[in-house]
C-alpha positions, 0 to 999 in steps of 0.5 A: 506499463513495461516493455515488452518483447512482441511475438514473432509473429506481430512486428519486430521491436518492443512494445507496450503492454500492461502488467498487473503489479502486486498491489493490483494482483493481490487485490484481484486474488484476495491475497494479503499486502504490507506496506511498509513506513506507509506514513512515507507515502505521497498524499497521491499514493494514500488517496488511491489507498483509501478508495480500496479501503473504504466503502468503495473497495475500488481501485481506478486504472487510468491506463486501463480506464478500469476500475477493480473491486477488491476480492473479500479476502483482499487483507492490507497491512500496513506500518509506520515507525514513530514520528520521532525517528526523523526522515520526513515522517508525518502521521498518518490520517486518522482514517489510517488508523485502525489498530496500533501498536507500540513498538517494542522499545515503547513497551520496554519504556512502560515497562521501567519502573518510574525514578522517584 
């Protein structure tokens, strides 16, 4: 919910009304998301998540007390840095974990040829 000014027609002042975010938005559109250090997020945050990703492809909106199906073209992506970066960081469920990537600094340390 945002505050918003209300016509000039309907009362004076603010009120309430609901605005889609861009998660709701690309969604609805099948647009594509990233969510960035996604392994930062609230367990809350990741069971909302999982419900568009899995078999449901659903989001529930208690405000609207609508559910949204995703669009088939809907695409997430989302990364994490190494856990050893420090921060609080956590893995992410294996659920999460569809393809990873090392990162760049990773295969730069593949790459060096081992001391003997």
């Amino acid at each position: 919910d945002l505050p918003a000014k209300v016509n000039e027609d309907q009362q004076q002042g603010l009120s309430f009304k609901w605005v889609d975010g861009l998660l709701l938005k690309a969604l609805k559109n099948g647009e594509w998301v990233i969510l960035y250090e996604l392994n930062l997020a609230s367990q809350s945050v990741l069971e909302g998540l999982n419900a568009i990703l899995d078999h449901r492809g659903t989001v529930f909106i208690p405000e609207m007390n609508q559910y949204f199906t995703k669009h088939p073209n809907f695409k997430l992506f989302a990364t994490q840095n190494p856990l050893s970066y420090g921060g609080g960081r956590k893995g992410l469920p294996n659920s999460c974990l569809l393809y990873t990537s090392p990162s760049p600094r990773d295969r730069q340390k593949s790459r060096m040829p081992s001391s003997a």
